[in-house]
VOGU-3710 file (C-alpha; in Angstrom, 3 decimals, decimal comma):
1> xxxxxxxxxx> 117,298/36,426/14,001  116,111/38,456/11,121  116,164/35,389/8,533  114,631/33,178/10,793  111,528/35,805/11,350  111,503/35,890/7,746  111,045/31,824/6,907  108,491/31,678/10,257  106,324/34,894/8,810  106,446/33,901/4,934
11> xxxxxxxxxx> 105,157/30,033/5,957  102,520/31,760/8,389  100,946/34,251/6,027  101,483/32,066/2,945  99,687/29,497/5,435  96,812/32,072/5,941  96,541/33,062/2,345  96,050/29,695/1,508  93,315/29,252/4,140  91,271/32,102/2,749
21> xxxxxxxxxx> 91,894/30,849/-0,685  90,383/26,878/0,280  87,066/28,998/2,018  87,237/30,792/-1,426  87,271/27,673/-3,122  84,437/26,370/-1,442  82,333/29,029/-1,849  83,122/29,565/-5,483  82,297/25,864/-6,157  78,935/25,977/-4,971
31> xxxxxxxxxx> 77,895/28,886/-6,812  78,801/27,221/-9,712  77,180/23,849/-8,822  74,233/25,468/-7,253  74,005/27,524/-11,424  73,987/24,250/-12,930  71,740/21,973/-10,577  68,445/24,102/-11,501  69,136/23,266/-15,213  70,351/19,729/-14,981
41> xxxxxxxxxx> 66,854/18,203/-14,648  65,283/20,517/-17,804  65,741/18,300/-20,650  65,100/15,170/-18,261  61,616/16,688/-17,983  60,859/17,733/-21,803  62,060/14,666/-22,996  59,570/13,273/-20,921  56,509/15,347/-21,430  54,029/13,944/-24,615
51> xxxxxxxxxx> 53,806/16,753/-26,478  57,574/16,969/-27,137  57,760/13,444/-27,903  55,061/13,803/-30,279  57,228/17,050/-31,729  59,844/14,483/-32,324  57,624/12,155/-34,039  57,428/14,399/-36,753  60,112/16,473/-37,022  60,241/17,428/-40,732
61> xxxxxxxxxx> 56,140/18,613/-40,388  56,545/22,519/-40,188  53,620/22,409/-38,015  54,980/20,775/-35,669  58,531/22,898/-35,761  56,529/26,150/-35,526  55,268/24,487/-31,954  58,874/23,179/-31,362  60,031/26,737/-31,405  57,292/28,056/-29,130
71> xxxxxxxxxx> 57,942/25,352/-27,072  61,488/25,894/-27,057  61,206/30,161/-26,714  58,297/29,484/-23,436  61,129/27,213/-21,848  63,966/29,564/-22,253  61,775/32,459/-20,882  60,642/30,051/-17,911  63,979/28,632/-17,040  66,360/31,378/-17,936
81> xxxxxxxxxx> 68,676/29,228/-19,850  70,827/30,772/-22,857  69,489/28,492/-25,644  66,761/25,397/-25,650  66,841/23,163/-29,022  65,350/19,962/-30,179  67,566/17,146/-32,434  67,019/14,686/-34,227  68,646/11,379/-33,517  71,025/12,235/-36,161
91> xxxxxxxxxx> 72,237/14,948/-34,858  70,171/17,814/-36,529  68,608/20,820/-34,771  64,969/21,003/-36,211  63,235/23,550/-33,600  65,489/25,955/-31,503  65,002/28,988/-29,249  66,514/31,172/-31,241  64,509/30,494/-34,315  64,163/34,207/-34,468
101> xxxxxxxxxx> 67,452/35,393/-34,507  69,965/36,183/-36,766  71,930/32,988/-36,433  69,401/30,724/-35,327  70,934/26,929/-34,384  67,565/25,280/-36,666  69,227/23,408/-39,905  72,689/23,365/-38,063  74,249/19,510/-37,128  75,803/19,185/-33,684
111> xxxxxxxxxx> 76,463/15,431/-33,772  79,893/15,690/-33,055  79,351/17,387/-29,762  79,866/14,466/-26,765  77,017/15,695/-24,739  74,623/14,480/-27,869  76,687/11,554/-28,096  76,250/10,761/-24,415  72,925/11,283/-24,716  72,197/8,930/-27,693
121> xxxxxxxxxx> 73,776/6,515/-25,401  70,897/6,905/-22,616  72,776/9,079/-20,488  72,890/12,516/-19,325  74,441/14,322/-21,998  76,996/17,057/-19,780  79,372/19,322/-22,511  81,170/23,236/-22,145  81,852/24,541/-24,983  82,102/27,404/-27,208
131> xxxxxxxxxx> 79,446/28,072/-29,432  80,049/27,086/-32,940  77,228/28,759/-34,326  76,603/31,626/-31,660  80,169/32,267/-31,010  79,153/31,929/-27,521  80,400/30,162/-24,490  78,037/27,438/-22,482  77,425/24,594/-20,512  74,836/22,044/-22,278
141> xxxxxxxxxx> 72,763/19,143/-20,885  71,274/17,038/-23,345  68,601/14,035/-22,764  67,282/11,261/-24,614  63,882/11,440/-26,370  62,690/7,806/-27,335  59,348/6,550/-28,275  58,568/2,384/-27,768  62,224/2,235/-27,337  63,024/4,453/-30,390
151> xxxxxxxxxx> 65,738/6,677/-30,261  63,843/10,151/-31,630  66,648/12,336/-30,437  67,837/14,948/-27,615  67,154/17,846/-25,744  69,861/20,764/-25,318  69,470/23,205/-22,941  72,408/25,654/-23,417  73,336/27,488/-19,869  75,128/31,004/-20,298
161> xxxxxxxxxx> 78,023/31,486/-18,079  78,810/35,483/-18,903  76,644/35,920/-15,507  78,847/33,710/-13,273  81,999/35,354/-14,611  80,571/38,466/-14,187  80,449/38,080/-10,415  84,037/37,081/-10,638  85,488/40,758/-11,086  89,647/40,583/-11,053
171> xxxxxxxxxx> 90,671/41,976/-7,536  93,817/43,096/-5,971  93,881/40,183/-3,474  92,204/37,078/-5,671  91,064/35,770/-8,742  89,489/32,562/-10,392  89,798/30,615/-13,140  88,038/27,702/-14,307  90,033/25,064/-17,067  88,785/21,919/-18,897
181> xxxxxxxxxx> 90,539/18,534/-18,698  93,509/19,923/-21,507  94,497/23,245/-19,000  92,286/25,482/-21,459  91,023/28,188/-19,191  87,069/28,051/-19,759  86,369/30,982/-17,329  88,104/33,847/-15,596  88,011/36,692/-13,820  90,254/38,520/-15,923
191> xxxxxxxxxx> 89,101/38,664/-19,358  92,501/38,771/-21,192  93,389/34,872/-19,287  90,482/33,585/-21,635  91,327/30,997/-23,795  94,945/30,564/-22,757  96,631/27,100/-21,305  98,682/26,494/-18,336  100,818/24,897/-20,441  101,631/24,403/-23,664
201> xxxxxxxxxx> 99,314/21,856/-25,714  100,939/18,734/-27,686  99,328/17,563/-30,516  97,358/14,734/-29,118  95,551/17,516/-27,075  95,094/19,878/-29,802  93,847/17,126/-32,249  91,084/16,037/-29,333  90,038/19,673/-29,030  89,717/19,996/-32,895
211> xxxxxxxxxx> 87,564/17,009/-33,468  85,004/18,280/-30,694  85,267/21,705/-32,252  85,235/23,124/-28,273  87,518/26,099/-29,427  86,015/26,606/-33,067  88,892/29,344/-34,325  90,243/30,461/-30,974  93,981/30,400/-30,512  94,638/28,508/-27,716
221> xxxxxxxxxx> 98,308/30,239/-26,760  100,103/29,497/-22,884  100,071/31,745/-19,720  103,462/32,965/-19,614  103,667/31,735/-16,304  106,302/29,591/-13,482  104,729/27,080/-11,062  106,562/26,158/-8,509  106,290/24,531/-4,632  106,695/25,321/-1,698
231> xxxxxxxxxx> 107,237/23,866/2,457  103,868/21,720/3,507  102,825/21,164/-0,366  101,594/25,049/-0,856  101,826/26,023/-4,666  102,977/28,838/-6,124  101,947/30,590/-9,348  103,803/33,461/-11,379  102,385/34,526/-13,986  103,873/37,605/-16,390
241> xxxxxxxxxx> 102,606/40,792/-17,391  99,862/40,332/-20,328  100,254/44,157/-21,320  103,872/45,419/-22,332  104,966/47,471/-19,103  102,788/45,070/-16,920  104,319/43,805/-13,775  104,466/39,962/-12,819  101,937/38,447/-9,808  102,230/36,160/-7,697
251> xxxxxxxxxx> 99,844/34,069/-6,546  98,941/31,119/-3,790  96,709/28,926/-5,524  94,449/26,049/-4,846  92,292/23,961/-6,477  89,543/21,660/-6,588  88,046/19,493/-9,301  84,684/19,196/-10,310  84,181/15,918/-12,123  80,520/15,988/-12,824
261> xxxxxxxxxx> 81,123/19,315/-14,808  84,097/18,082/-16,038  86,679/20,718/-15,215  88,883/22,088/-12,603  88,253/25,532/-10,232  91,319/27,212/-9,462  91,726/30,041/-6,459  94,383/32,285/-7,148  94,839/34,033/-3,754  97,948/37,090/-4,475
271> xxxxxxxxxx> 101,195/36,991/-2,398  101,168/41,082/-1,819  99,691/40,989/1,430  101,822/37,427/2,502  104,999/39,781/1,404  103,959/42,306/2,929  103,454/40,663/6,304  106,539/39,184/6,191  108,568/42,942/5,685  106,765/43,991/8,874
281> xxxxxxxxxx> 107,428/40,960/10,635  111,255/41,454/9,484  111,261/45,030/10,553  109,696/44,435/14,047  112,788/41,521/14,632  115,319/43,562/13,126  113,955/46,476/15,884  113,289/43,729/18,320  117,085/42,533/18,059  118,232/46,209/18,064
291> xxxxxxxxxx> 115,981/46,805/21,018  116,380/44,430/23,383  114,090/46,112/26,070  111,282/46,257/24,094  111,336/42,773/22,880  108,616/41,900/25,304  106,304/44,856/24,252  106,565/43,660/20,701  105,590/39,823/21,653  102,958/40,894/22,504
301> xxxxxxxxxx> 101,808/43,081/20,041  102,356/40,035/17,470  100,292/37,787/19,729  97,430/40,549/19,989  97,831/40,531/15,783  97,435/37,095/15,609  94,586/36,220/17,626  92,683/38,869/15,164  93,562/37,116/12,222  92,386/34,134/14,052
311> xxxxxxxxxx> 89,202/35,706/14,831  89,067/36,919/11,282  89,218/33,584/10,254  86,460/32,340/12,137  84,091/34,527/11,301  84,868/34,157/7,520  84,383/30,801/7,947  81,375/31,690/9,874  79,771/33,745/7,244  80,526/31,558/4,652
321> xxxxxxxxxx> 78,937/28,622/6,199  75,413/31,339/6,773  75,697/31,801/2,767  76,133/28,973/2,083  72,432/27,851/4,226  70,981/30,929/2,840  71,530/30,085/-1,099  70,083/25,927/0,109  67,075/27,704/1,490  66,849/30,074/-1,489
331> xxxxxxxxxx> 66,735/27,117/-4,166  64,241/24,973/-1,587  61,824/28,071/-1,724  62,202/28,449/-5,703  61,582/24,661/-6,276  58,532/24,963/-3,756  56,992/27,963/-5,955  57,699/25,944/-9,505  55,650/22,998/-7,420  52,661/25,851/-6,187
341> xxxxxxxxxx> 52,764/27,047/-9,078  52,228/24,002/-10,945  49,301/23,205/-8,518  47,576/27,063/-9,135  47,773/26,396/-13,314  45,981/23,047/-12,634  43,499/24,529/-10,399  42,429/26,941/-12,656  41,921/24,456/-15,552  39,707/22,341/-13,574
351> xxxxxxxxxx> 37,413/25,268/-12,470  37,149/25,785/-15,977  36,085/22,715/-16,999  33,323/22,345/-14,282  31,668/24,770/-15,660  31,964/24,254/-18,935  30,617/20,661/-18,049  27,772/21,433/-15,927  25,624/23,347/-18,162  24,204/20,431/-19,336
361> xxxxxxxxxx> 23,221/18,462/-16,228  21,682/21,541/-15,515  19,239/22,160/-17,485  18,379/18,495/-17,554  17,516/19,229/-14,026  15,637/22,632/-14,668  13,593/20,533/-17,457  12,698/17,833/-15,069  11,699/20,109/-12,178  9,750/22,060/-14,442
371> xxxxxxxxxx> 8,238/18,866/-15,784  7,611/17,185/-12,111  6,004/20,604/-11,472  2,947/20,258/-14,138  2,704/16,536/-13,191  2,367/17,231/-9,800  -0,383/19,923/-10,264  -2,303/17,583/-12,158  -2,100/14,392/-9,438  -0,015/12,391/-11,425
381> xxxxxxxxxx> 2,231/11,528/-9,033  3,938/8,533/-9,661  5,213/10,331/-13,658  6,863/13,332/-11,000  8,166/10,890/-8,809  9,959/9,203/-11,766  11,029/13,096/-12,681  12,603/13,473/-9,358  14,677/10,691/-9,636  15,855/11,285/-12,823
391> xxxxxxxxxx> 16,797/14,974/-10,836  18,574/12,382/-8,538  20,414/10,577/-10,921  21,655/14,006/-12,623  22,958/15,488/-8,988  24,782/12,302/-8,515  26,446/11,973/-11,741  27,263/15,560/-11,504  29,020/14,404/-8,353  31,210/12,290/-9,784
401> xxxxxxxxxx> 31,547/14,241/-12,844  33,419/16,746/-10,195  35,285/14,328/-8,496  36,866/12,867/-11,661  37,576/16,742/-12,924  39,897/17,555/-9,560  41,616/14,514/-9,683  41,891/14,815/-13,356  45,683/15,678/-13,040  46,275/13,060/-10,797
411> xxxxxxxxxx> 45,321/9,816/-13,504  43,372/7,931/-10,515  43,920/4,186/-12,449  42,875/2,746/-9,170  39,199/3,413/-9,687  39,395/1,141/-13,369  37,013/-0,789/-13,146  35,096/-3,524/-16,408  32,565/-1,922/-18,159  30,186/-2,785/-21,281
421> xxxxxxxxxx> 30,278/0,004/-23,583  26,778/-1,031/-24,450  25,268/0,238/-21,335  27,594/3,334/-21,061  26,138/4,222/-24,711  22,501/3,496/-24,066  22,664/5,326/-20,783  24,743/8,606/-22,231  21,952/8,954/-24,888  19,106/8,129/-22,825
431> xxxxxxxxxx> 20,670/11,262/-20,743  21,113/13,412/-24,003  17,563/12,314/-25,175  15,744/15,311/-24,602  18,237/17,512/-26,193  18,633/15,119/-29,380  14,713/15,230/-29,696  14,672/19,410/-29,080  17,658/19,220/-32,893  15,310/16,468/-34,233
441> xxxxxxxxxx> 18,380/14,341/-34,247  18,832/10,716/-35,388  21,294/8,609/-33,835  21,702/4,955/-35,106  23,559/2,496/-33,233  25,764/-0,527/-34,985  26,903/-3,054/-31,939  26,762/-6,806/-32,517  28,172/-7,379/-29,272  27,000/-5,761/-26,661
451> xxxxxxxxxx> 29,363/-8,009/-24,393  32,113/-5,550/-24,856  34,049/-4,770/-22,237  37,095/-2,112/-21,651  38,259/-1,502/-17,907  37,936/2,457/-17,681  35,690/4,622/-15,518  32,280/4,320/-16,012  31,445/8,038/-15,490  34,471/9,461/-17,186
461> xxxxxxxxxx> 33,576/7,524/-20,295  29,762/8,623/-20,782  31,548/11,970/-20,121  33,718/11,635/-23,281  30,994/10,473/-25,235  28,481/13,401/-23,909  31,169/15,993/-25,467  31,580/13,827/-28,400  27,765/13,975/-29,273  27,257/17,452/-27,676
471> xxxxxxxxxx> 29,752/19,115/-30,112  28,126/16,720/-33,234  24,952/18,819/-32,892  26,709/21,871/-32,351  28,188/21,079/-35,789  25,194/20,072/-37,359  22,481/23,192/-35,700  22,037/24,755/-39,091  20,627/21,329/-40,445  16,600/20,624/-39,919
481> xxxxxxxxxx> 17,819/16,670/-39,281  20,935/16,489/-38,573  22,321/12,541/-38,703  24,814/10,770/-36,690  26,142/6,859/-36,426  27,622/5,382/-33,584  29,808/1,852/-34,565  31,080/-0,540/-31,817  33,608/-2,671/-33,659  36,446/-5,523/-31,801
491> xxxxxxxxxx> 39,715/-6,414/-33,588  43,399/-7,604/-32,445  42,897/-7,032/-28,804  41,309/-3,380/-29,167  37,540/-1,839/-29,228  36,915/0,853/-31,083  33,772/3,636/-30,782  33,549/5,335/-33,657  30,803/8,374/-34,086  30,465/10,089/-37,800
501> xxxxxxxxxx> 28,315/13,558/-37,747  27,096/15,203/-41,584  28,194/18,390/-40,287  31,142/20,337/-41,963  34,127/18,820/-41,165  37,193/19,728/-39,930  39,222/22,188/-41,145  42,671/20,598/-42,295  45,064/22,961/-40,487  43,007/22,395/-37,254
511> xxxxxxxxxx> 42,992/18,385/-37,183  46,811/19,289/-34,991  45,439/20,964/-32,874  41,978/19,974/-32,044  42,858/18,513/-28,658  44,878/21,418/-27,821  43,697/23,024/-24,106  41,721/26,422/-25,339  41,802/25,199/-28,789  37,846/26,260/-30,131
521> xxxxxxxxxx> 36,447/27,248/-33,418  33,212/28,145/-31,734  32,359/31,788/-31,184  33,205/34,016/-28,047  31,263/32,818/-25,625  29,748/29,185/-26,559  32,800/27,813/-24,848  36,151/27,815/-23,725  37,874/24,720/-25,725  38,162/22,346/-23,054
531> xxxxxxxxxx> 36,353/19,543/-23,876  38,245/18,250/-26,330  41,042/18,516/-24,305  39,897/16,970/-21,505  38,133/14,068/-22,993  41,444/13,814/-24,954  43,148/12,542/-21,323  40,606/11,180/-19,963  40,711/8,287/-22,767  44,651/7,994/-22,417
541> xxxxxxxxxx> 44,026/7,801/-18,919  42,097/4,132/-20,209  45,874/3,310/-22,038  44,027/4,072/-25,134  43,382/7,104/-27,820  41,170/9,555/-29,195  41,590/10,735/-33,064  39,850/12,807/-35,153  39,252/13,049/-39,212  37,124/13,617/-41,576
551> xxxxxxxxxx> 35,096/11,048/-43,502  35,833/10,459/-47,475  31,432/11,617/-48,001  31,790/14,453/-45,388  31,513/15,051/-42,209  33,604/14,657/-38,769  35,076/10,930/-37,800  35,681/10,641/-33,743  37,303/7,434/-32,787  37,663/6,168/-29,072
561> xxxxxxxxxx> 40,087/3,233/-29,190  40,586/1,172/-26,214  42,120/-2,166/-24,780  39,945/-5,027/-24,840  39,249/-6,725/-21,483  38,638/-10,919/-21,886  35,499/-12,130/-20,841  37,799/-14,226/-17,587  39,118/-10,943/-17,085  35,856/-9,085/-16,375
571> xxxxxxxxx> 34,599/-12,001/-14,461  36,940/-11,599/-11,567  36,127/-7,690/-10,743  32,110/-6,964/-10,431  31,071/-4,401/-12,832  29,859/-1,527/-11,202  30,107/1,766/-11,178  33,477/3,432/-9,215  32,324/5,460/-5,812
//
């Protein structure tokens, strides 16, 4: 009686342990897949963005590496990743995080790691790994930079996984492990498992780990430990005393793998309280069999014990399952703020820029009222009407210059329509006329073809050529006649604007950053460095590019390039302005 109670209880609690271990499981493997999911898109997204392709155009400028290590130092502090460096395609780190640091990752090759391999190979570069210059452990995801189908290089965005392990604190009743494909143990709950195998390695394995360098100068000894099986597939773990003195433990353990991280979470659920079930099952037969009028009493004190275990169970399972919603909702609400947030810095950039950019129509409009004023005082009526709609005009183009400022962010190509850059010239000067006559300005104008025509947005352009010509005189105030030439030139399939001031020039180690957002040499006050910027994006918006130099004889060079748009073309869509 007494050895069967003992085979029922030990497959019953071992059951149970099990049970608790799988809900374990579960739970452990979405805190470790929800930790990696909110990093796993980063380097999709830099690699994407412009300005970091443009970083990789030119990665041996230090310019350009002093802005990949801002770049890379604002991501980490954003994202809350370990480490965020840029590489070449082959293989060398030329802008890093950790610039700053003693042992920054800048000059250092990581070619041979597989998650820049993958990546050179278009795909998403996924690697765990122990630092070989930091010394510290990490998961990496990687992405492709290209350019025109050039390879430039990858993204790395290193994720630290001290805070996950820190959760995992060893415990009487449980603890976790986490090994790579070879039965290295990655991460653990108990510090002194780090670094050792489930089994021994042969040299096949320990020549693959050497050639990735995943281990760089760890000594990768076994667990001294005995697996073995039991009844209805349940697995049983041993494992031996680490510290001389130390007792063996048991465990129950269960696993699951995780093939998109590459490595397999283990639940190692301890055999004390299975055991000790079992004694106190053994006693109460052994007293049940000695006692044969209480046998009854005891049935059903075991049933009553069960049916709380039971209920145990469920609401376990029960609160993992409301965790389990609560950490979905959590990472919904923090991608919803990223997305708000987002919106906000975009909002306040276009405020900006409105008024930065209606200072101008606005005191057009104060100069015509004033002037439709004085004509209308002396009865010349038809001169103030022909003030008033010039007023007109203004309003409405400051309209649209509105309009095309809050969708700015949103690239509206749908409202591309033909247009000659002849009339968008003559009409943006006509509008700047009063102003060029106030700086006794002159502008000359080299077009033989005034058939030229881009598809673009008629408003948007004279807009980027109002900034173009308003910051010319700002460059030139100090002259008595200041001087400015406006070429329209076509070649291969392109147009290009060009307009040359005699003012200064540029300063050399601002040409980088003259399209910058905030970027200004002016003084506090006579503007917020916007203009530029925008104007900057509103041509690329056109598929086609704004530069800046300076000319051989002095002076500032601006160049609008855009596509050229075929005569057949043109004739199909009427040219007028967008609503």
């Amino acid at each position: 009686m007494v050895l069967l109670t003992q085979l029922w209880a030990e497959n019953l609690f071992f059951e149970q342990t099990r049970t608790r271990a799988a809900a374990k499981l579960d739970l452990y493997a979405s805190n470790l897949s929800g930790a990696l999911g909110k990093y796993q898109s980063v380097p999709k997204l830099l690699a994407l963005h412009g300005d970091v392709v443009e970083l990789f155009l030119a990665p041996d400028d230090p310019a350009m590496r002093a802005r990949g290590n801002q770049l890379t130092e604002t991501v980490n502090r954003l994202t809350g990743a370990e480490d965020t460096y840029f590489m070449d395609a082959e293989g060398m780190t030329f802008a890093a995080s950790n610039w700053g640091s003693e042992l920054p990752f800048v000059g250092h090759n990581f070619s041979f790691r597989p998650y820049f391999q993958q990546a050179m190979q278009g795909r998403l570069g996924r690697y765990f790994a122990l630092g070989t210059t930091s010394g510290k452990r990490g998961y990496y995801f990687a992405s492709q930079v290209s350019d025109g189908g050039e390879i430039l290089g990858a993204v790395v965005v290193k994720v630290s996984l001290d805070e996950i392990e820190h959760g995992w604190t060893a415990g009487e009743e449980e603890d976790v492990i986490v090994t790579d494909p070879h039965g290295v143990i990655f991460i653990s709950s108990r510090a002194e498992w780090r670094y050792r195998t489930l089994a021994p390695l042969d040299a096949e394995e320990r020549q693959a780990i050497a050639e990735n360098r995943r281990y760089e100068s760890v000594d990768l000894r076994p667990l001294d430990l005995e697996l073995r099986s039991r009844a209805g597939g349940l697995q049983l773990l041993t494992v031996d005393g680490q510290a001389a003195g130390a007792p063996s433990r048991e465990y129950v353990m269960v696993t699951k793998e995780m093939p998109e991280a590459g490595w397999t979470l283990h639940v190692l659920a301890s055999t004390t309280l299975a055991y000790s079930q079992t004694v106190t099952a053994m006693v109460v037969a052994a007293l049940a069999s000695a006692l044969v009028l209480l046998i009854a009493l005891v049935v059903l004190q075991r049933r009553a014990r069960l049916v709380e275990r039971i209920e145990y169970q469920r609401r376990a399972s029960e609160e993992l399952e409301r965790r389990v919603e609560e950490r979905t909702a959590d990472l919904r609400r923090a991608q919803d703020d990223l997305v708000q947030a987002g919106k906000l810095a975009a909002l306040g950039q276009m405020s900006a820029a409105l008024s930065h950019e209606f200072n101008q129509p606005l005191a057009a409009i104060r100069s015509y009222a004033d002037n439709a004023q004085l004509l209308i005082e002396r009865n010349r009526e038809a001169e103030a009407c022909s003030n008033l709609g010039r007023i007109k005009d203004l309003t409405t183009r400051m309209a649209d210059i509105s309009k095309h400022l809050m969708t700015f962010a949103r690239k509206p190509r749908s409202e591309l329509r033909p247009v000659r850059l002849a009339e968008v010239l003559d009409d943006t000067l006509d509008f700047l006329r009063t102003r060029l006559e106030r700086a006794g300005a002159e502008v000359s104008v080299d077009q033989p073809d005034r058939g030229l025509t881009v598809r673009a947005g008629r408003v948007r352009l004279q807009h980027v050529i109002l900034n173009l010509v308003a910051n010319a005189l700002d460059a030139m105030k100090d002259q008595a006649a200041p001087r400015m030439e406006f070429a329209l030139r076509a070649a291969g399939g392109r147009v290009t604007v060009t307009l040359r001031d005699h003012g200064p020039g540029i300063a050399e180690a601002e040409l980088g950053q003259i399209f910058d957002p905030f970027f200004t040499t002016k003084e506090v006050g006579e503007g917020l460095g916007l203009g530029l910027s925008i104007s900057y994006n509103i041509v690329k918006d056109f598929d086609g590019v704004l530069r800046a130099e300076n000319h051989p004889e002095g002076g500032a060079v601006f160049t609008i390039e855009l596509p050229l748009l075929s005569a057949r073309a043109a004739a199909k869509t009427a040219l007028k302005e967008p609503a």
